[in-house]
Each structure stands twice: as structure tokens, then as C-alpha cells.
C-alpha positions in Angstrom: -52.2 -84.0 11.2 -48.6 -85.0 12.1 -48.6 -82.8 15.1 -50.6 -81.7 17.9 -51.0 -78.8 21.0 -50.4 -80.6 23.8 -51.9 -78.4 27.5 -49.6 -76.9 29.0 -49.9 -73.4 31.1 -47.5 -70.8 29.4 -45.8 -72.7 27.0 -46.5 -74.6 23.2 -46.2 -78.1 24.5 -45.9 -79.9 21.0 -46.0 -83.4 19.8 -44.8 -84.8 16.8 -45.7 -88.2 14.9 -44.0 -89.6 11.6 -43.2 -93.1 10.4 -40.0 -92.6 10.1 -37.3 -90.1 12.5 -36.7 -87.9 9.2 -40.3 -87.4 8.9 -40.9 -86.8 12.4 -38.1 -84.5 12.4 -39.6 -82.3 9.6 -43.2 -82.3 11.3 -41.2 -80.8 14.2 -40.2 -77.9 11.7 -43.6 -77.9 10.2 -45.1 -77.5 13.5 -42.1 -74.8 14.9 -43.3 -72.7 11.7 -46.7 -73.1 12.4 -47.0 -71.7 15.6 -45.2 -69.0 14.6 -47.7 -67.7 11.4 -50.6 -69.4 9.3 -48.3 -71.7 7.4 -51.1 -72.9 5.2 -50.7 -69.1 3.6 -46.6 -69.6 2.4 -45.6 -70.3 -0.7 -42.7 -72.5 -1.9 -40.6 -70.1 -3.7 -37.4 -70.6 -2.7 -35.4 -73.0 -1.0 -32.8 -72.8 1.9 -30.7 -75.6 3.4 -29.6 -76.5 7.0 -27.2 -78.3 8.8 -27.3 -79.4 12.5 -25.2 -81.9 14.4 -25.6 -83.8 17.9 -24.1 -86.1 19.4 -27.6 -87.4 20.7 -31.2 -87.4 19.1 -32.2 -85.2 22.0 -29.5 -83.0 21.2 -30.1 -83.1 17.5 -33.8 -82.0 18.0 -32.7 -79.3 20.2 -30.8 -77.8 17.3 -33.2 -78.7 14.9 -35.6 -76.7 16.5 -33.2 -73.7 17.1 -32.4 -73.1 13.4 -36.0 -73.4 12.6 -36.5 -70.6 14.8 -33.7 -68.8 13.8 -34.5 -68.4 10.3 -38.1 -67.8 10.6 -38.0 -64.7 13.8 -34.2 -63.8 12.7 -33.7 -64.4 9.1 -37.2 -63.9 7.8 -37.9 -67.3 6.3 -41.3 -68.9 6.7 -40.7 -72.7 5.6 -43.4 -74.9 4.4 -41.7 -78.0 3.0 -39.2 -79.7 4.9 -37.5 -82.6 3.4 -34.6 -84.2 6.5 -31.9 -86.5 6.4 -30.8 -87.7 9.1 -27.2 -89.9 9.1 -25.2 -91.0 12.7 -21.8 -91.8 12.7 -19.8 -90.9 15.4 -22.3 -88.1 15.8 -25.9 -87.3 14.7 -26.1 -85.6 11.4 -29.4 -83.7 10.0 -29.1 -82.2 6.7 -32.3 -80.5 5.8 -33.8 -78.6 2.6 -36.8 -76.2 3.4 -39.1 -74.9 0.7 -41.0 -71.5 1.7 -40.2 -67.5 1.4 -39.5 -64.5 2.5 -42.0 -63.8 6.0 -44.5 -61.3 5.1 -47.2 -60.6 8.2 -50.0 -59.0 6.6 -50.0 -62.0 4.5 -48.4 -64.9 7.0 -50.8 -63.5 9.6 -48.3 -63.7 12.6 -49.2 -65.8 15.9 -46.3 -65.5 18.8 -43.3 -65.2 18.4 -41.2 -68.1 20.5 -38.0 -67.3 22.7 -36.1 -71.3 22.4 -36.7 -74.7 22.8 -36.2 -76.5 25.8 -35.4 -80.0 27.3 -37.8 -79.6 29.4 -40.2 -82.7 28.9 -38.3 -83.8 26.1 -39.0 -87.0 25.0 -38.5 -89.1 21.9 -39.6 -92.8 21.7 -37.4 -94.2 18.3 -39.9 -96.6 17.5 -42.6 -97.5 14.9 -44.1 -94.6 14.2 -41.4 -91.8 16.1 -43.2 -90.0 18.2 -41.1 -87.1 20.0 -42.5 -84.0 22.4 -41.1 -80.9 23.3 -41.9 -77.7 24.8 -41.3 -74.3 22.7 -40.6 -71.3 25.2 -43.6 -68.1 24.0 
């Protein structure tokens, strides 16, 4: 698994492995979605796109896992395929295409529902693989 449950008291302490930042990046998503309903039950029937910017990785995984958030609890979009590109100019760029559909609950068998992220015990080490933590607010 590219993610784990890491112990914490009140809180989903998360962390995330992939060999490169954009596939650590859309673990993080995977795992955001996860802990929200059984993701193994969506299906990829549509597709939505999002688009973050940062002007640090920390910043950019903050966002990241914001929108994820956003569009499962407020939109209504479980996502199960996450393909990220990441780009850094002046800024961090993400550019992301998720695969999933419309949340159903009797079906998506709903978990918790999460508040934010935080930057509480955020940490990402931009190395070989990319390993980043972070702490999801229940």
C-alpha cells in the first residue's frame, strides 16, 4: 500500500510513499478519499480536473488536500484514479485528473467525514522514494 494510518489520538495522521512527488502526491488523494468512504467500491466513470498552486511543496500539499476534500464532502465526487503533474516555476504548479463518480453512501459505505488539513506535523522528505505526512482534522 502507498499509504498508511499513522497513531495519533483524535486525528487521521497519514503517510504517504511514492517514487516519484507526483505519485506521492496522488496517494495523498487516494488516501484523503479513502478515509472518507470504501474507495475500493467507486467506479471510474467520469473524470474531473484540478488545479492548485503554492509557492512551496508544503503549501502545494496543503491545497492538494483541500480540493480533495472539497469535491468529495462538498461536491459529491468520490475519486479513485488520480493521475498529478506537478511543474515549479516561480511557483509550485499541480495539475491533476481524477477518475471516480458521483458519492453514493449506501454504496461508498461512508467512514468520517474530515473538517481540513493541517500543517500540523507536516513533513515531506523530496528524496528517493517521497515520502510526506500530514494530519487530516475528523
Amino acid at each position: 500500500m502507498a499509504y498508511r494510518y499513522l497513531d495519533h489520538m483524535t486525528d487521521a495522521f497519514i503517510e504517504v510513499i511514492g517514487d516519484t512527488t507526483d505519485e506521492a502526491f496522488a496517494n495523498a488523494g487516494i488516501s484523503v478519499v479513502d478515509t472518507i468512504v470504501d474507495i475500493n467500491a467507486v467506479e471510474n466513470k467520469e473524470d474531473r480536473k484540478i488545479e492548485v498552486s503554492a509557492d512551496d511543496l508544503k503549501g502545494l500539499l496543503y491545497s492538494w488536500l483541500e480540493e480533495i476534500i472539497i469535491l468529495t464532502i462538498t461536491d459529491g465526487f468520490v475519486g479513485k484514479i488520480f493521475n498529478v503533474k506537478i511543474m515549479k516555476n516561480e511557483k509550485y504548479h499541480l495539475l491533476a485528473k481524477i477518475s471516480g463518480e458521483e458519492i453514493n453512501f449506501e454504496k461508498h459505505h461512508f467512514k468520517m467525514e474530515i473538517k481540513a488539513p493541517t500543517y500540523h506535523l507536516m513533513e515531506i522528505k523530496d528524496e528517493k522514494p517521497v515520502l510526506m505526512r500530514f494530519i487530516l482534522d475528523l
